[in-house]
MARBA-3410 file (N, C-alpha, C, O; in Angstrom, 1 decimal):
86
-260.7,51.1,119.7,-260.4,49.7,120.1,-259.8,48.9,118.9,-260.3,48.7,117.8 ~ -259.0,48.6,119.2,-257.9,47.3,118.3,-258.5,46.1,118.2,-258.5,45.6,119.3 ~ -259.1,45.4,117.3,-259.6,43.8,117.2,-258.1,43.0,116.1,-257.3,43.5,115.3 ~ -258.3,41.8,116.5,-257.8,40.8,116.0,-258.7,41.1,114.6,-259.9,41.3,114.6 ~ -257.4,40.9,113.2,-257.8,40.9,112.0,-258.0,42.4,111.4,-258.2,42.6,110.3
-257.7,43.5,112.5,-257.7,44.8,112.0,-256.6,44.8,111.2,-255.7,44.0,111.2 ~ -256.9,46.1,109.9,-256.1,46.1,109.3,-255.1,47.4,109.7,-255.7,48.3,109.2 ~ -254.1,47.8,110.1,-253.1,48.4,110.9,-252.3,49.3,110.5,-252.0,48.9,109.4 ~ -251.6,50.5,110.7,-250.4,51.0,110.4,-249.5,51.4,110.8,-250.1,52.4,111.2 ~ -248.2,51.5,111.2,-247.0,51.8,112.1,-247.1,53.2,112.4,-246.7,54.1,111.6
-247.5,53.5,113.3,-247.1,55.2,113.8,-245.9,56.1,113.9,-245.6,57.3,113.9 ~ -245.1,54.7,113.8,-243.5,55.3,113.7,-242.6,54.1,113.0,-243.2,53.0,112.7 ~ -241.4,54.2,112.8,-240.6,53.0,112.0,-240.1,52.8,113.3,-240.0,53.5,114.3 ~ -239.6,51.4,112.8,-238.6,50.6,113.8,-238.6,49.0,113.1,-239.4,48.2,112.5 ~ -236.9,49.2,113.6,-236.3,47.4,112.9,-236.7,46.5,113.5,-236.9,46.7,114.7
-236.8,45.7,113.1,-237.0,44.1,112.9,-236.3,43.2,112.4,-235.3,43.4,111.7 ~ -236.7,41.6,113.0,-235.6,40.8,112.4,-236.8,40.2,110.9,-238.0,40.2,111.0 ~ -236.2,40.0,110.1,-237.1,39.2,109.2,-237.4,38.1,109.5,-236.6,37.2,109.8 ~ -238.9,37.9,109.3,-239.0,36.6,109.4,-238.8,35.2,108.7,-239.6,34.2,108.7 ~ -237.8,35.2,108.2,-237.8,33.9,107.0,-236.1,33.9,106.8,-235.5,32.9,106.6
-235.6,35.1,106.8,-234.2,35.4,106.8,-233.6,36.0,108.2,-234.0,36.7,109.1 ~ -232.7,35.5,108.0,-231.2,36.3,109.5,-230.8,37.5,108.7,-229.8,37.5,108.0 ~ -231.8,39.0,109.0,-231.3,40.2,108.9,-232.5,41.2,109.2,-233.6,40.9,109.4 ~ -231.9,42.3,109.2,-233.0,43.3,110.3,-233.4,44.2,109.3,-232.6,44.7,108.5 ~ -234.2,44.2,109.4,-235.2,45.2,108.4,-235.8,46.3,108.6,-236.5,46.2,109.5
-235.8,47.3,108.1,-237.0,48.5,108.5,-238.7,48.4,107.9,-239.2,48.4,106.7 ~ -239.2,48.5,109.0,-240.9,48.7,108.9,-241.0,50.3,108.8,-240.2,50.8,109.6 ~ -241.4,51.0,108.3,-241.1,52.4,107.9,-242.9,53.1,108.7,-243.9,52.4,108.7 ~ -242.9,54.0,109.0,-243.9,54.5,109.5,-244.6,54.6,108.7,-244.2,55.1,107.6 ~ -246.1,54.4,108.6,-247.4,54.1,107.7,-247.3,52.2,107.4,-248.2,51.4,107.0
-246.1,52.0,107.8,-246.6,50.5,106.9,-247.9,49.9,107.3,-248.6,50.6,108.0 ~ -248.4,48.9,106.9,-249.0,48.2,107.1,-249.4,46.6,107.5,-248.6,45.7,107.2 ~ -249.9,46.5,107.9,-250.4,44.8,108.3,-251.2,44.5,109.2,-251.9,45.5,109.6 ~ -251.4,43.5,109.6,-253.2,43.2,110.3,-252.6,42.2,111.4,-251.6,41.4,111.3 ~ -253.6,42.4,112.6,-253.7,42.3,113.9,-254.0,40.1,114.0,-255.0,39.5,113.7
-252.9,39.6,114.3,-253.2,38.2,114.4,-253.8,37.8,115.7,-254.5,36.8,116.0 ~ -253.4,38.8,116.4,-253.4,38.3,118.2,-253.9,39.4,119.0,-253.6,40.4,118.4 ~ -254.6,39.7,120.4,-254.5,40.6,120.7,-254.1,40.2,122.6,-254.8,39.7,123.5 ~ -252.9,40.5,122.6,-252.3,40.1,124.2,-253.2,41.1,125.4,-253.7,42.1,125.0 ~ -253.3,40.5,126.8,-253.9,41.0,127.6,-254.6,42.4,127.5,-254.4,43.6,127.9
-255.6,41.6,126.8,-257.4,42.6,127.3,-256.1,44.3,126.3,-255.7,45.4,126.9 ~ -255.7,43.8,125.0,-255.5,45.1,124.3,-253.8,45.8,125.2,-253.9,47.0,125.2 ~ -252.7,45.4,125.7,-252.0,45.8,126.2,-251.2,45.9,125.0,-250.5,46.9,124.7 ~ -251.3,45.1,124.5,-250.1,44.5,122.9,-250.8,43.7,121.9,-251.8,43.0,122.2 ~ -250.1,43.7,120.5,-251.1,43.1,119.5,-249.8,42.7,118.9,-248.8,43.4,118.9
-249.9,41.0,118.2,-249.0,40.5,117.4,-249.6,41.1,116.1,-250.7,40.9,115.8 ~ -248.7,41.6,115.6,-248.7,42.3,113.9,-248.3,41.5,112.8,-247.2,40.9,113.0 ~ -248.9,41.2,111.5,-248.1,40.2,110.7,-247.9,41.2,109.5,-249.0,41.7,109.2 ~ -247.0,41.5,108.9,-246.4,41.9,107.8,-246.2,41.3,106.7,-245.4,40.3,106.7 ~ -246.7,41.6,105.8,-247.0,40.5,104.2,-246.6,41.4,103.2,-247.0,42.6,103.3
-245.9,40.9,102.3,-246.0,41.4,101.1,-246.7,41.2,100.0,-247.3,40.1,100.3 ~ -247.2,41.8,98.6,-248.5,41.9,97.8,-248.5,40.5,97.5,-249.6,40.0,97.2 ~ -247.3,39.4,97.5,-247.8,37.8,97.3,-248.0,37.2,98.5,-247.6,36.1,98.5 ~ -248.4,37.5,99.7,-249.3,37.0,100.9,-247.6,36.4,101.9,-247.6,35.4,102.7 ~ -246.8,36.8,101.8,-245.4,35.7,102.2,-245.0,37.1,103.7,-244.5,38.2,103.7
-245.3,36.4,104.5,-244.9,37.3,105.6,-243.4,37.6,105.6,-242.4,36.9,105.1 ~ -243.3,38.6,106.1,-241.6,38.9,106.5,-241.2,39.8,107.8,-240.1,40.2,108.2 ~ -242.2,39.9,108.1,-242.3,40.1,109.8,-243.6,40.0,111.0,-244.8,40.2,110.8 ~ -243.0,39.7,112.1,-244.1,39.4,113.0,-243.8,39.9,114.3,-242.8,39.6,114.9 ~ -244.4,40.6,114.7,-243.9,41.6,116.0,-245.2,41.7,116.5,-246.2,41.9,115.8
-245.0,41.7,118.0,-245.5,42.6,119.0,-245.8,43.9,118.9,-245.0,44.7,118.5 ~ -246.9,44.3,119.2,-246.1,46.2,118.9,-247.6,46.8,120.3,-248.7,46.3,120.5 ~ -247.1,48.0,120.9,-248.1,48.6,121.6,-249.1,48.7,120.7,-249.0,48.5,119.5 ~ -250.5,49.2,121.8,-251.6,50.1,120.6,-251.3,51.7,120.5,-251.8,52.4,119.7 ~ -250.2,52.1,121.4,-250.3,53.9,120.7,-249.3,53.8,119.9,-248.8,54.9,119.5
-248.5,52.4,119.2,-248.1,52.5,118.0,-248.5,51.9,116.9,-247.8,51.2,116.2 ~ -249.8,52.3,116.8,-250.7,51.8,115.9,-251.8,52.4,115.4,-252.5,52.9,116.3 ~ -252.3,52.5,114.0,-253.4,53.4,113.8,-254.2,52.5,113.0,-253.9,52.0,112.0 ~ -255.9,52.3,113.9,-256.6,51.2,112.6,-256.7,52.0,111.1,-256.6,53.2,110.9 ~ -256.9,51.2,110.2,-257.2,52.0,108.8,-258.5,51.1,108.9,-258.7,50.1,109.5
-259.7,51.8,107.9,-261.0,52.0,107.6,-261.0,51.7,106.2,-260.0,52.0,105.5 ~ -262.2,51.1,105.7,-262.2,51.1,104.6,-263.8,51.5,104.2,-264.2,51.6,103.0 ~ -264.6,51.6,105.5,-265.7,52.1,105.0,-266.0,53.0,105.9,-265.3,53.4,106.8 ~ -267.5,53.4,105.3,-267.7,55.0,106.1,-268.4,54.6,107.1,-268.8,53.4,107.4 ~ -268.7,55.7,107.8,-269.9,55.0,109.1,-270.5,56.7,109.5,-269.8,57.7,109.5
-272.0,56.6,109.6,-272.4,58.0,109.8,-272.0,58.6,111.2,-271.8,57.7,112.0 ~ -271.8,59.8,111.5,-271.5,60.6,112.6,-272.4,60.4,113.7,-273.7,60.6,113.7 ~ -271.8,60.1,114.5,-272.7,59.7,116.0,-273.2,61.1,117.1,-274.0,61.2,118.1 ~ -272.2,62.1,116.2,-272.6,63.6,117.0,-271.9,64.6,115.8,-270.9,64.6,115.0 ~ -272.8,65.4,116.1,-272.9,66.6,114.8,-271.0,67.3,115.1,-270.6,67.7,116.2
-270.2,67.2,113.8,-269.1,67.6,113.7,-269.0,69.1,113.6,-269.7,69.7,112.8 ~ -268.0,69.9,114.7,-267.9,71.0,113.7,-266.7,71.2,112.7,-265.6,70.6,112.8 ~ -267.1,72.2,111.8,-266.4,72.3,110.6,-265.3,72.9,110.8,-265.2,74.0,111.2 ~ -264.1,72.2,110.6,-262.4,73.0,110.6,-262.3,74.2,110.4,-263.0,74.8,109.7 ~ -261.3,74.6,110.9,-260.8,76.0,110.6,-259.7,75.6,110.3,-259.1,74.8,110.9
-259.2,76.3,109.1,-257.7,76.2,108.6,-257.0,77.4,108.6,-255.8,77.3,108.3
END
């Protein structure tokens, strides 16, 4: 489940207009940024795009199967894993 304020990453690239300038940009797959909004009960999430000095430069809509939450902490296993085979 997707919440407002997740921190986010592009499952695939796709252009955009920038937000502050008149020109189209690429979001490259893995980017990043965090969840401002979340449209009807999780159908769509407004995305905001920042660079390392906080200055947005894009804001888009985007589905949730194009999106993957990122984690930053652990959380114990709710059912015994089994071990990969490679």
């Amino acid at each position: 489940m997707i919440n407002e304020l997740d921190v986010i990453a592009l499952a695939e690239a796709m252009t955009v207009k920038h937000f502050a300038e008149d020109k189209t940009i690429l979001l490259r797959r893995g980017q990043v940024g965090t969840v401002v909004e979340v449209y009807k009960n999780g159908e769509a999430f407004e995305v905001e795009f920042s660079d390392n000095d906080g200055q947005t430069y894009a804001m888009i809509a985007v589905k949730p199967d194009k999106l993957i939450v990122l984690y930053h902490d652990i959380k114990e296993p709710t059912a015994k894993l089994s071990p990969q085979k490679n």
